[in-house]
C-alpha positions as CSV (number, residue, x, y, z in Angstrom):
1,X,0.0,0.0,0.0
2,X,1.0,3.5,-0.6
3,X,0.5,6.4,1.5
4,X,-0.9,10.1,0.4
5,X,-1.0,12.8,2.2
6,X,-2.9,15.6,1.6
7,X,-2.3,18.6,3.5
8,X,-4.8,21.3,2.0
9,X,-7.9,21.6,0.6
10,X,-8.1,20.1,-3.2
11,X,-11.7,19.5,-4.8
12,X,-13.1,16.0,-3.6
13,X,-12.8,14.9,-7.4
14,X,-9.4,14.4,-6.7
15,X,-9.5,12.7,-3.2
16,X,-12.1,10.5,-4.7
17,X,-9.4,9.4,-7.4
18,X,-7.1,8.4,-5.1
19,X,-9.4,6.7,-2.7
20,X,-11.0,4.0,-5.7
21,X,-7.0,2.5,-5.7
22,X,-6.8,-0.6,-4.4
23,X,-3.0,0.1,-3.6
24,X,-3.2,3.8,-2.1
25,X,-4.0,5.1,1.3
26,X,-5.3,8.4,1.9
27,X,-5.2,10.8,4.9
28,X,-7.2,14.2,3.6
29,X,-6.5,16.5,6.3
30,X,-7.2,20.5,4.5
31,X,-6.1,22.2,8.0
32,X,-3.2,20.1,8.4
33,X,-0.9,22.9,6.8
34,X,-1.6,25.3,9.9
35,X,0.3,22.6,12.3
36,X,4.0,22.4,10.3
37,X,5.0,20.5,13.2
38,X,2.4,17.6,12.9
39,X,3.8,17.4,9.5
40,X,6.8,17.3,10.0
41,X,5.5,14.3,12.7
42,X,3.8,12.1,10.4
43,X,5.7,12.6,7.5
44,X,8.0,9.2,7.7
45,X,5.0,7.2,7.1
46,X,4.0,8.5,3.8
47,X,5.1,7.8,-0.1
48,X,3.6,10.8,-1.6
49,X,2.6,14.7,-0.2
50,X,-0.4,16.8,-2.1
51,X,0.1,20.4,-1.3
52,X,-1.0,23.9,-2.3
53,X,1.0,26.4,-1.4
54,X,0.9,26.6,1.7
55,X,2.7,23.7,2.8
56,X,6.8,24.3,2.5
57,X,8.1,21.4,1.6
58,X,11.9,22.2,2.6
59,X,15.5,20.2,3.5
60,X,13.5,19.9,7.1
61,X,10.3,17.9,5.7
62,X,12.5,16.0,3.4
63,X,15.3,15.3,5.9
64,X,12.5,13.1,7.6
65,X,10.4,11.8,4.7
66,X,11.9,8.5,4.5
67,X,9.4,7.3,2.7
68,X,8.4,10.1,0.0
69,X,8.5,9.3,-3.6
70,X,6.7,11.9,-5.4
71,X,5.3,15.4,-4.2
72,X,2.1,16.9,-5.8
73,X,1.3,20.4,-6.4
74,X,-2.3,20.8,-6.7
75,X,-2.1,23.8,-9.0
76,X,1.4,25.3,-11.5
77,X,3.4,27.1,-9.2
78,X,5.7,25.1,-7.1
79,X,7.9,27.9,-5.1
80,X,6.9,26.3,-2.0
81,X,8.9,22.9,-2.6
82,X,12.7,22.8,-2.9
83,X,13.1,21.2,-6.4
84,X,17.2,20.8,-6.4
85,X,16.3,19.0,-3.0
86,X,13.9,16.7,-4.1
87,X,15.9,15.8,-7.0
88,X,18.6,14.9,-5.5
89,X,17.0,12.6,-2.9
90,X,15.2,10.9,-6.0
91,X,11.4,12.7,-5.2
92,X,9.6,13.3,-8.3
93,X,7.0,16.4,-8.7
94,X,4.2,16.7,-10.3
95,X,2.3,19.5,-10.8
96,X,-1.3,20.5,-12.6
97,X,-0.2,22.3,-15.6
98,X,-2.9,23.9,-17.6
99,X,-5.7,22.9,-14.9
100,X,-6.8,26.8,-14.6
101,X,-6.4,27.7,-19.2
102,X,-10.6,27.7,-19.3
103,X,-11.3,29.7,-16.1
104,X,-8.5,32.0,-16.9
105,X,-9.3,32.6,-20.7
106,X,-13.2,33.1,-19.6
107,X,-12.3,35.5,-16.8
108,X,-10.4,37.6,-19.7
109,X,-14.0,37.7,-21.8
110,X,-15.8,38.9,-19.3
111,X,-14.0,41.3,-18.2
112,X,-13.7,42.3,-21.7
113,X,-17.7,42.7,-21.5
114,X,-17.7,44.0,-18.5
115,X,-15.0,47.1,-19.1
116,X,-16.6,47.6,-23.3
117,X,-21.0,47.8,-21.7
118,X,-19.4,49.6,-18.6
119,X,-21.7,46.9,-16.4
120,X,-20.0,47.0,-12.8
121,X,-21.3,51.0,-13.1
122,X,-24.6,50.4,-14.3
123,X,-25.5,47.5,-12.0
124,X,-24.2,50.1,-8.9
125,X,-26.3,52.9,-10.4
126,X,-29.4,50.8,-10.4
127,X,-29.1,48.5,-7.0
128,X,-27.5,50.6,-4.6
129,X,-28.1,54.4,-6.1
130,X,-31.5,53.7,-7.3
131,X,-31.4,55.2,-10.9
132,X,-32.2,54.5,-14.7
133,X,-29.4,56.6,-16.5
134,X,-29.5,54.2,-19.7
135,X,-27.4,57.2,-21.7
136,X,-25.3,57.5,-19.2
137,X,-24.0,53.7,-19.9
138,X,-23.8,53.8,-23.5
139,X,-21.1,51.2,-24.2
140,X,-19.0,49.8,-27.4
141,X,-19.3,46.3,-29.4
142,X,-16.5,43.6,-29.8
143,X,-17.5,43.3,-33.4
144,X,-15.6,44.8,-35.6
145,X,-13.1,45.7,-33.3
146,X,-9.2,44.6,-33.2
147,X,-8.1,42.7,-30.3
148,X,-4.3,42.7,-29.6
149,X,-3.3,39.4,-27.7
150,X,0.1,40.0,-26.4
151,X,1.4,36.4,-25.6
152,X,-0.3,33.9,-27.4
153,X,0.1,30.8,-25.1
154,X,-2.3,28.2,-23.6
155,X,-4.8,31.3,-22.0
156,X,-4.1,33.9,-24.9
157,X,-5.0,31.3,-27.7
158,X,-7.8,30.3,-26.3
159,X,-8.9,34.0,-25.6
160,X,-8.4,34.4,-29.2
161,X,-10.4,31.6,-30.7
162,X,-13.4,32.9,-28.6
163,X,-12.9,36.6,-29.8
164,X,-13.2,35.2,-33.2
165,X,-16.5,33.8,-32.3
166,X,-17.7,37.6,-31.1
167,X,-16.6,38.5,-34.9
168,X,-13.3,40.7,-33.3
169,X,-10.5,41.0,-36.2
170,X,-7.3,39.4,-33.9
171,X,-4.0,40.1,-34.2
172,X,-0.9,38.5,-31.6
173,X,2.8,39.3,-30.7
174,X,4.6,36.7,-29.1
175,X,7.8,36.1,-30.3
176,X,8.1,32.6,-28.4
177,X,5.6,30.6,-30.8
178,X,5.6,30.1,-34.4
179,X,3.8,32.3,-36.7
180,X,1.9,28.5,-37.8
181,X,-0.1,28.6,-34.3
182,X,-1.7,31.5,-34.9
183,X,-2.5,31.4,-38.9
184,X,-4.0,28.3,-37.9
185,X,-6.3,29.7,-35.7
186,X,-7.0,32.4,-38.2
187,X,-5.2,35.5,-36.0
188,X,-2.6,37.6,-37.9
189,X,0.7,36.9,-36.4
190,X,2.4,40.4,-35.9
191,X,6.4,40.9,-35.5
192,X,6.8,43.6,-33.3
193,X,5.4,44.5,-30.3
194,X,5.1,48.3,-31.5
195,X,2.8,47.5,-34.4
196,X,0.1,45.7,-32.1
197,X,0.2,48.6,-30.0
198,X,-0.4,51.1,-32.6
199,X,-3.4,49.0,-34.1
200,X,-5.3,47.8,-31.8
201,X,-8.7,48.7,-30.1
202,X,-8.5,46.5,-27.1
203,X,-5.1,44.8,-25.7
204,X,-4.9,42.0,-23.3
205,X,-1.9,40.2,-21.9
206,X,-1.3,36.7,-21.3
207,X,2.7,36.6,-20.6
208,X,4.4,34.7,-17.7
209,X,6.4,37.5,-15.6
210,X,9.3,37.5,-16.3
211,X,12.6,40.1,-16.8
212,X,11.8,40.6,-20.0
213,X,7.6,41.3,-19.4
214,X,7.9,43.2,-16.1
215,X,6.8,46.6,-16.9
216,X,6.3,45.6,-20.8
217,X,3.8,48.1,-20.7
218,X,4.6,51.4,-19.3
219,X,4.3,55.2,-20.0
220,X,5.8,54.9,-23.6
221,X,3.7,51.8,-25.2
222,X,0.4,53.7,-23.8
223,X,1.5,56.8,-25.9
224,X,1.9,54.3,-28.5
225,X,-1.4,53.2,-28.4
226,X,-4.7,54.5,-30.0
227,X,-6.9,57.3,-27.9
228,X,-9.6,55.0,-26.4
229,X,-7.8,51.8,-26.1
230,X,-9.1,49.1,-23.8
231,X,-6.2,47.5,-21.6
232,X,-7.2,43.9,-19.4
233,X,-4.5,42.5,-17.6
234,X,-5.6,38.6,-16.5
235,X,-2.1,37.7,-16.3
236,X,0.7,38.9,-13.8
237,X,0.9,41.8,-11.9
238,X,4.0,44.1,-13.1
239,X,3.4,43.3,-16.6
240,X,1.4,46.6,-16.8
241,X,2.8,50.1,-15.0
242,X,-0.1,50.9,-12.9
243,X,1.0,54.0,-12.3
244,X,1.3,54.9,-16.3
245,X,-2.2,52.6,-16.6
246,X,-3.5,54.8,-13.6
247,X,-2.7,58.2,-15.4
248,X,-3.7,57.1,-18.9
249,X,-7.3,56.3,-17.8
250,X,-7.6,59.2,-15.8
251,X,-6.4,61.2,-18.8
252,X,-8.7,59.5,-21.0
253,X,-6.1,57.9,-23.3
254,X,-7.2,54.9,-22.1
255,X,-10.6,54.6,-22.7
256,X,-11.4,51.7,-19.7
257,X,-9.3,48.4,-18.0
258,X,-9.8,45.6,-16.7
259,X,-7.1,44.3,-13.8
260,X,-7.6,40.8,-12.2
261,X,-3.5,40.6,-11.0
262,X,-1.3,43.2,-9.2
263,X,2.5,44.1,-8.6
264,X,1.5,43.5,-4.7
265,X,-1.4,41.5,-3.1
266,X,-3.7,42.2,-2.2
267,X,-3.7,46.3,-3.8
268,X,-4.5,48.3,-0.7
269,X,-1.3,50.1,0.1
270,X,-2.3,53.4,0.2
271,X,-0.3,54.5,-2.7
272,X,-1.8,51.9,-5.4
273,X,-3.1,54.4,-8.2
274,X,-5.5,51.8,-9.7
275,X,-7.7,52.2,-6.9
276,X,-8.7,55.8,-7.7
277,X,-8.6,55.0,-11.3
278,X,-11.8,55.9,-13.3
279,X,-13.5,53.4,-15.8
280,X,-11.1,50.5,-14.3
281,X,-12.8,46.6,-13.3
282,X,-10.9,45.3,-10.3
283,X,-11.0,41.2,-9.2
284,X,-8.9,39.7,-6.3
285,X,-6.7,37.6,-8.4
286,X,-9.5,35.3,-9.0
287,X,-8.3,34.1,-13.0
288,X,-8.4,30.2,-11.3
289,X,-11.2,30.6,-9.3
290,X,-14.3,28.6,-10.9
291,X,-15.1,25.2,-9.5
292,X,-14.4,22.8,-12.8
293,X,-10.9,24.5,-12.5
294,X,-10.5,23.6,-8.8
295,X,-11.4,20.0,-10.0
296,X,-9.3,19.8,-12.9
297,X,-6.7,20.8,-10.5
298,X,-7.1,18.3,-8.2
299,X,-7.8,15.0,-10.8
300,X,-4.6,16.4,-12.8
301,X,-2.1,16.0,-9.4
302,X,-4.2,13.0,-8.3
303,X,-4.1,11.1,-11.7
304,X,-0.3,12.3,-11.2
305,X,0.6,11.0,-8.1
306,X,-0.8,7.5,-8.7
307,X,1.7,7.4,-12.1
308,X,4.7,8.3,-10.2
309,X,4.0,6.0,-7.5
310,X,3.0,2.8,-9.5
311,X,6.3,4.0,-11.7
312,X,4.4,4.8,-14.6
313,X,5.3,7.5,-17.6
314,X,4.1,11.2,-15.5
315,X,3.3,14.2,-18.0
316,X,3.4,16.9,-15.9
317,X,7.1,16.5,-13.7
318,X,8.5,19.6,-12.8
319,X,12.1,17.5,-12.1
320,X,13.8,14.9,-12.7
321,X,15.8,12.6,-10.0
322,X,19.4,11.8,-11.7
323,X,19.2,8.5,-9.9
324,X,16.0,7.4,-12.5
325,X,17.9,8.9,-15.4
326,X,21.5,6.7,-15.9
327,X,22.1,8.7,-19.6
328,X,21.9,11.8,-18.2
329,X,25.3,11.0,-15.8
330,X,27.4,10.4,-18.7
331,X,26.1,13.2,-20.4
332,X,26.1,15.6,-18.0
333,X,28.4,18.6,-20.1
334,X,26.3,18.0,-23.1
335,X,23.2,18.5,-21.2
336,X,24.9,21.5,-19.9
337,X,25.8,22.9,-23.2
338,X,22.2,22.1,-24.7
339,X,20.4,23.6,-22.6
340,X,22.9,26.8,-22.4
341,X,22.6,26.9,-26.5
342,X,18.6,27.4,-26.0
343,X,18.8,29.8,-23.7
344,X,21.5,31.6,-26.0
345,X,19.5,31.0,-29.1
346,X,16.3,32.2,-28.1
347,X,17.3,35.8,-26.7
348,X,18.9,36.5,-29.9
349,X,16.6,35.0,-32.5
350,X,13.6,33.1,-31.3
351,X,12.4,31.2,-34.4
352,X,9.7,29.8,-36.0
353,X,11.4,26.2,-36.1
354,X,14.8,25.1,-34.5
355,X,17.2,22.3,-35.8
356,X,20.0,20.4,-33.5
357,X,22.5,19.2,-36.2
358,X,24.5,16.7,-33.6
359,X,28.2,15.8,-35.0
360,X,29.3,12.7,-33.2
361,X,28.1,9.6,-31.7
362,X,25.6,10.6,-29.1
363,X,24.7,6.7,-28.4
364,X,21.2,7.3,-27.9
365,X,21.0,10.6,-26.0
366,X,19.5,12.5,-28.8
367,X,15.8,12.7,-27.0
368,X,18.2,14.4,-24.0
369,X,20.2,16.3,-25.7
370,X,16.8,17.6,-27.4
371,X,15.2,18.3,-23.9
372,X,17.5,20.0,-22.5
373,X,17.7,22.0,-25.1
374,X,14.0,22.7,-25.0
375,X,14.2,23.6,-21.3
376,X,16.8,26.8,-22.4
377,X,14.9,27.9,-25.0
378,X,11.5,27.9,-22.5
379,X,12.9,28.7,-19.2
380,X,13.4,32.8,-20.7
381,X,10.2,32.7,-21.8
382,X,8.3,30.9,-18.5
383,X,7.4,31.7,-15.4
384,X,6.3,28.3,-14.5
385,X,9.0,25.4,-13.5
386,X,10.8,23.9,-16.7
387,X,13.1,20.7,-16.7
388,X,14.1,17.5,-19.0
389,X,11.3,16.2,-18.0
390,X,8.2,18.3,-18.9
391,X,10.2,20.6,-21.5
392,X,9.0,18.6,-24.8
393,X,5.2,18.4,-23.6
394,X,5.2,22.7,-22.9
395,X,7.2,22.8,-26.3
396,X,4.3,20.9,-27.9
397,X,1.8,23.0,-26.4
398,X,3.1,26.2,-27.7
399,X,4.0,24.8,-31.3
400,X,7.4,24.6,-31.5
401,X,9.4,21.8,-33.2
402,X,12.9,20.9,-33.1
403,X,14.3,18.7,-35.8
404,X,17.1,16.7,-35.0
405,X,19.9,16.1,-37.4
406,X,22.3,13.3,-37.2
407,X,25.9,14.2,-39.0
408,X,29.5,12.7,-38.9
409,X,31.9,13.4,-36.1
410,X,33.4,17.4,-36.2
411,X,37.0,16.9,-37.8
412,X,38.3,19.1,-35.1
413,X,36.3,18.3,-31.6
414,X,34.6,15.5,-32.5
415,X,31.4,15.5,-30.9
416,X,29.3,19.3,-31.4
417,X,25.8,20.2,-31.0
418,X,25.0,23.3,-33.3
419,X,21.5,24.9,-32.5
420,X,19.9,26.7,-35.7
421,X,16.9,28.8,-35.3
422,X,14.7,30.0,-38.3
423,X,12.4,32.6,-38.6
424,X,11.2,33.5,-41.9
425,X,14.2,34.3,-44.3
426,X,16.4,34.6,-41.4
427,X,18.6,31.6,-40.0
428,X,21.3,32.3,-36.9
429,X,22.8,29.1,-35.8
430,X,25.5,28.8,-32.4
431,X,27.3,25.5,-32.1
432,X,29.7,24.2,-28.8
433,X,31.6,21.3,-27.7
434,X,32.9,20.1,-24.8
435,X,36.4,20.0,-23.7
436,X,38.5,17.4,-22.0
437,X,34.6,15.7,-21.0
438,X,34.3,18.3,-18.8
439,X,33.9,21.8,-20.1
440,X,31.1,22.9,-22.0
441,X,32.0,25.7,-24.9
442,X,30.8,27.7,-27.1
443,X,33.0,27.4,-30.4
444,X,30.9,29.4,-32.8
445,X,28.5,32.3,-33.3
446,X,27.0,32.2,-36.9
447,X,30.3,32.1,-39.4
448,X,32.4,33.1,-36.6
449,X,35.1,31.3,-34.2
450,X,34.7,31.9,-30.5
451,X,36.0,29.9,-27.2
452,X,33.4,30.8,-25.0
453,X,32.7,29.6,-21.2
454,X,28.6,29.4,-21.8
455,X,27.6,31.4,-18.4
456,X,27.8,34.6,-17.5
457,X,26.6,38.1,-19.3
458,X,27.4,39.0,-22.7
459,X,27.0,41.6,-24.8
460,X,27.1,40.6,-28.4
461,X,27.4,42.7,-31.7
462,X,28.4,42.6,-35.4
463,X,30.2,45.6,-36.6
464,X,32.4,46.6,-39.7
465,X,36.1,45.8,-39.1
466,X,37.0,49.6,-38.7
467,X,39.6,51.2,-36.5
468,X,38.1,52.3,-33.4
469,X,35.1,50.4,-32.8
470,X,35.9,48.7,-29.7
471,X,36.8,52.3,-27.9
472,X,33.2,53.5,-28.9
473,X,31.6,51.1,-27.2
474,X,33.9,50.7,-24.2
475,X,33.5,54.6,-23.5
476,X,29.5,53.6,-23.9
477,X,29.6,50.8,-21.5
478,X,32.0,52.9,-19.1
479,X,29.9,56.0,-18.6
480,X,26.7,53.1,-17.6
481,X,29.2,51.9,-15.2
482,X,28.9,48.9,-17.2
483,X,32.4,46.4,-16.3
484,X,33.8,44.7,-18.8
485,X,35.4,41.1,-18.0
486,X,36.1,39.9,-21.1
487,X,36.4,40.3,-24.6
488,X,36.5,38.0,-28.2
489,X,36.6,39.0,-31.2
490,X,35.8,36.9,-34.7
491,X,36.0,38.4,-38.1
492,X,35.7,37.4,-41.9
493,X,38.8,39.1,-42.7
494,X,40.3,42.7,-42.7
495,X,38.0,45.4,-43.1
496,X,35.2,42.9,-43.6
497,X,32.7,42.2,-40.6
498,X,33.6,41.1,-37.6
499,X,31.2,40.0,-34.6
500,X,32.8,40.4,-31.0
501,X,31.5,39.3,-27.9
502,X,31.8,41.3,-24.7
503,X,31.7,39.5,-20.9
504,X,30.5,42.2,-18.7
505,X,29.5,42.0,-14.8
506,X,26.3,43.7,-15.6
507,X,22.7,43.9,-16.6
508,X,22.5,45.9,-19.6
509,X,18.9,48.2,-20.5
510,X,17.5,48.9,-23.6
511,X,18.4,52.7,-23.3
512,X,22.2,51.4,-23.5
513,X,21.6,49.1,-25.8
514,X,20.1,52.0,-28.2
515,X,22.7,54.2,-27.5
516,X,25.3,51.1,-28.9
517,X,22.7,50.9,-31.6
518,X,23.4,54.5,-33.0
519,X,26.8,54.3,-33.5
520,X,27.3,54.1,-37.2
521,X,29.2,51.2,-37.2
522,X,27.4,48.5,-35.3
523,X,24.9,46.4,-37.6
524,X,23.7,44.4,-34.8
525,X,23.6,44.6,-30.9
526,X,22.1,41.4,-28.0
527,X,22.8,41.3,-24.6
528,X,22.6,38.0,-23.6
529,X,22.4,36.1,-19.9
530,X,23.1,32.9,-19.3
């Protein structure tokens, strides 16, 4: 028999689940994670742990957990359990990926009704103020009207399959999919973030947070934006500036908005502009909150739990113990360098498909290799956990296909792994080695020969081979107190082009990346973090 605990309160959908096994054993106790110490008491006995988040399951629980084999997450986040911990004592988990797409994507529609036929005001004007102001509530239709969907994901292509229904014209940015998801669907895939903003009647975001979305919408983009825009944010707090959201509706720029997430929960510091905001629809964070979604929650981590413990395939792990995974030890570097190659790749082109040409014998560690790859190239992008283990089923579910090339050994390093990303007409392709079965490298950047340590922060660019280059850009960097740690340089030949890559010791912003961007001689600019 195995024994699950469940610590908090799931949907009895689940529990029920778990109780028709002949082989399981269930102790349901929803308060349970008020009393750490009882936890911490019982723990030995049990095989498995359901949680929400409000159970921390640390080095202390797991230092007693004898027993445990998999943890359960009943919902996506999972920065309550210690994944490196649990890894490394062999304890799968599992989490509910996707349980909460439906209640999310039809929290977004309404909201999107409720902000367009103003109908928070007008039901406050009639039940509590008594009065039949039907002019006063004159509203707007959907049809007819563009709808921007900024990140176009499992929520924000579902939001726009049912805007399509209400007869919207949809457009998309989201540089992270292929422009195939979304012609498929029938929404106009859109390049740049700048030309959604300028065309769009109503925008709604659907991004993870992350360093690149936090405050992806500010002062500037709202200026960008058409007079009377609709903004809904049913995503993350931070995405949106509320202070810049705040001004532009009380402006009038923005024409209404619709806020279910905020930069701190719950809103009610004082100094929180979108309180006083006029035309604005505020929800507690409630995106998840239906009851089909609490069930789907709790059968996803229960259906889980039973796999992992009966040993079975799992589809939603967030790790993956090294003990169940013997390739993965002799492979170690070259699951390194894949994974460092995605995470490269995909903040200097993110393409439309990916190709892993892999020179060498790789005795049957392709599907790794390919994984780990796939677990760079999402991790920028996600704000949920991504590993080896569940990177292929979130690379399926946002469209994106990697093609795997087999090709004789590399006369010089025998065994290389060259990521290629293409997006349209555009190809840019990094390849690496490792050295001594030990050192991961990065040995070249397009055409060009580097010896790179993948880790760190670098600041790539292509420039014409002309005297003086390097000194422009170091006296850039220098006045943004910008360190420099390294430097390499690759070139075609004299006077041709020549792509360098600087190691610096800090972040670098967009306003110094412009600034690099003006000088005449550059032709192309990253900064990339590994």
């Amino acid at each position: 028999m195995y024994k699950v605990l469940i610590t908090e309160p799931i949907a009895q959908a689940g529990i029920d689940i778990l109780n028709e096994q002949p082989d399981i054993e269930v102790h349901y106790d929803p308060e349970l994670f008020r009393n750490y110490e009882k936890i911490l008491e019982i723990i030995p006995e049990y095989d498995a742990i359901i949680t929400r988040s409000g159970t921390p399951v640390g080095k202390e629980l797991l230092d007693r957990a004898k027993k445990l084999k998999v943890v359960g997450r009943a919902g996506t986040g999972v920065d309550n359990i210690d994944i490196k911990e649990c890894s490394k004592r062999g304890i799968l988990v599992v989490n509910a990926a996707g349980g909460n797409a439906i209640a999310a994507t039809e929290l977004t529609m309404g909201m999107m009704l409720a902000t367009i036929r103003k109908i928070p005001q007008a039901h406050k004007s009639v039940k509590e103020e008594r009065k039949w102001e039907r002019k006063k509530f004159m509203g707007i239709e959907l049809a007819g009207k563009t709808l921007g969907i900024i990140g176009f994901g499992r929520i924000g292509s579902r939001v726009g399959v049912r805007a399509k229904a209400f007869e919207m014209n949809v457009i998309t940015y989201d540089p992270y999919i292929p422009r195939e998801k979304a012609e498929k669907l029938g929404v106009e895939y859109i390049e740049n973030l700048e030309e959604l903003l300028k065309r769009a009647d109503i925008i709604t975001v659907h991004t993870p947070l992350t360093e690149e979305t936090k405050g992806m919408i500010g002062e500037k983009e709202i200026s960008m934006m058409k007079d009377g825009v609709i903004i809904l944010n049913i995503a993350r707090g931070g995405i949106i500036d509320e202070e810049a959201l705040a001004k532009a509706l009380k402006s009038g720029k923005v024409r209404a908005a619709a806020v279910d997430v905020y930069s701190k929960e719950p809103p009610f510091n004082p100094d929180n502009p979108l309180l006083d905001a006029p035309n604005i629809v505020l929800t507690p964070h409630i995106g998840a909150n239906t009851y089909e979604s609490q069930t789907n929650v709790a059968v996803i981590v229960a259906k889980q739990v039973i796999a992992a413990l009966r040993g079975e395939p799992v589809e939603f792990a967030v790790n993956a113990p090294v003990e169940d995974l013997s390739v993965l030890k002799s492979y170690a570097p070259y699951v390194k360098l894949a994974e460092a190659l995605g995470k490269f790749l995909i903040q200097i082109q993110p393409g439309e498909e990916y190709i892993l040409k892999l020179k060498g014998n790789f005795e049957g560690a392709e599907e790794l290799i390919e994984t780990a790859f796939l677990k760079g190239l999402l991790e920028k992008t996600l704000d949920i956990p991504v590993s080896i283990v569940n990177s292929k089923y979130l690379a399926k579910e946002r469209g994106i296909k990697v093609k795997i090339e087999k090709e004789n050994p590399d006369p010089t390093y025998g065994k290389v792994i060259e990521a290629i990303s293409i997006a349209g007409n555009q190809k840019f392709s990094i390849a690496g080695t490792v050295i001594e079965n030990k050192y991961p490298k990065i040995i070249q950047i397009g055409q060009f020969k580097f010896d790179l340590e993948p880790k760190g922060k670098f600041l790539i660019f292509r420039n014409l081979d002309v005297p003086g280059v390097i000194g422009k850009i170091g006296t850039i960097l220098g006045k943004h107190n910008i360190n420099i740690a390294g430097f390499q340089l690759g070139r075609v030949g004299k006077g041709k082009e020549a792509k360098a890559v600087l190691i610096v010791d800090d972040d670098i912003d967009e306003k110094v990346l412009e600034e690099l961007k003006s000088l005449n001689e550059i032709t192309f600019v990253k900064f990339v973090k590994i």
